[in-house]
C-alpha positions as CSV (number, residue, x, y, z in Angstrom):
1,X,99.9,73.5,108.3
2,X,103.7,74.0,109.3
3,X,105.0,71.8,106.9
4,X,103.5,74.4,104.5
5,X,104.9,77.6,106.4
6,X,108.1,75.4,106.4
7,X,107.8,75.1,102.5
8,X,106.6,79.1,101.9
9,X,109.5,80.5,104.5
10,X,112.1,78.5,102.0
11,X,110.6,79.7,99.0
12,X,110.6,83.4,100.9
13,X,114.1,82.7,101.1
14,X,115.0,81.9,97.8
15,X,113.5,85.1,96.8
16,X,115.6,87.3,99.3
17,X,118.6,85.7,98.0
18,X,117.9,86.4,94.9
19,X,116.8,89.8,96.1
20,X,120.1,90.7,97.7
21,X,121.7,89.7,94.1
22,X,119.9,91.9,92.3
23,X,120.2,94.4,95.1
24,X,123.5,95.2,93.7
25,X,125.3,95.4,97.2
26,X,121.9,97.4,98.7
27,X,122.4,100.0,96.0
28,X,119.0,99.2,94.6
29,X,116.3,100.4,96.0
30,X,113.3,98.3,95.0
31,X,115.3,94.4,95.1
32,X,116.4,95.8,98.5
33,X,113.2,96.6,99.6
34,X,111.8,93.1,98.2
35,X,114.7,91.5,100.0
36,X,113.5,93.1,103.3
37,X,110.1,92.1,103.4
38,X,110.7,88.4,102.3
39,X,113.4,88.1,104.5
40,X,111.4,89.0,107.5
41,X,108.8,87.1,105.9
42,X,110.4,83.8,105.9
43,X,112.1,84.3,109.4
44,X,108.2,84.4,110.9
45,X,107.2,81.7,108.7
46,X,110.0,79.6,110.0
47,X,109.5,80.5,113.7
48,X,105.8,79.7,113.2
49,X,106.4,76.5,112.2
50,X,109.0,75.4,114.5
51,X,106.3,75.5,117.2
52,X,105.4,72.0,116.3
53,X,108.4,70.8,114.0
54,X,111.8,70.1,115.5
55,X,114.5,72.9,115.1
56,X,116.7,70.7,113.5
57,X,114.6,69.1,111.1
58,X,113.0,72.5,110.3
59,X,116.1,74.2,110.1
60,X,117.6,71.9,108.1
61,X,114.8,71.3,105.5
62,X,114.6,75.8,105.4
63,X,117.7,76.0,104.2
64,X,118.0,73.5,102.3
65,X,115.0,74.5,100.1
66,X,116.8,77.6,100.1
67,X,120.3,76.3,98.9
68,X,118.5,74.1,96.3
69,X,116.1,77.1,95.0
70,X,118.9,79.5,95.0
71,X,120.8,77.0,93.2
72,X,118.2,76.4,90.7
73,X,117.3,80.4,90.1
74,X,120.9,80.9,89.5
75,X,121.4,78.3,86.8
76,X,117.4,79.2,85.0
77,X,117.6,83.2,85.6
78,X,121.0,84.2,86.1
79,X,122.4,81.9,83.6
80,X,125.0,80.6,85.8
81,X,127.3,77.4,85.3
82,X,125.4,73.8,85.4
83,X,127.8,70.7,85.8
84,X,127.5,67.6,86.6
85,X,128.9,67.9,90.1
86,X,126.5,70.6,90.9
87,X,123.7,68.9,89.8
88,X,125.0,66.2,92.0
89,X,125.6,68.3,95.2
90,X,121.7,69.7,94.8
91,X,120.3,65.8,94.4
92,X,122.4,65.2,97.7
93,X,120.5,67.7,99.4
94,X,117.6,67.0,98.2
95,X,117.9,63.7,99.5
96,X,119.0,65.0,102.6
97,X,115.8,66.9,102.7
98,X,113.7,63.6,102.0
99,X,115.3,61.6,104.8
100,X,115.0,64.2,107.4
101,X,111.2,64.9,107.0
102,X,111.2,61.1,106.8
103,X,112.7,60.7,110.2
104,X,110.7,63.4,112.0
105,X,107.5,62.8,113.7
């Protein structure tokens, strides 16, 4: 079960990324509002499931789905640049991702 709160808190935290984007700088009312909640949302998810995974490896694999998600939502939504080297930084993350959950117990 916190492997999934893990994986819901980094999706929570793709959304109030992209939140605070469409935010405009907070002078949107409802994307700030949305960024609130899932913001809060995916710090209590996280904390939850830190009770029984690692800090690092929990930390690591939160932000990491968030950096990849973010990533992804940029280039699909916000039509932002996709190179090769990107695309290349994202697989190394990913594949940092893999390797931690791999070496946790």
């Amino acid at each position: 079960m916190a492997w999934i709160m893990l994986f819901v808190a980094g999706v929570f935290e793709v959304v109030w990324a992209f939140a605070m984007k469409r935010s405009d700088g907070f002078t949107q009312v409802i994307p700030t509002l949305v960024m609130a909640v899932t913001m809060v949302a995916s710090f209590v998810l996280l904390s939850l499931a830190m009770r029984s995974i690692p800090l690092g490896t929990a930390y690591t694999i939160w932000t990491g789905i968030g950096a990849v998600g973010a990533f992804v939502v940029g280039v699909a939504v916000l039509g932002e640049v996709l190179t090769p080297l990107r695309v290349l930084a994202a697989v190394l993350i990913v594949a940092g991702l893999v390797l931690m959950k791999l070496s946790s117990s």
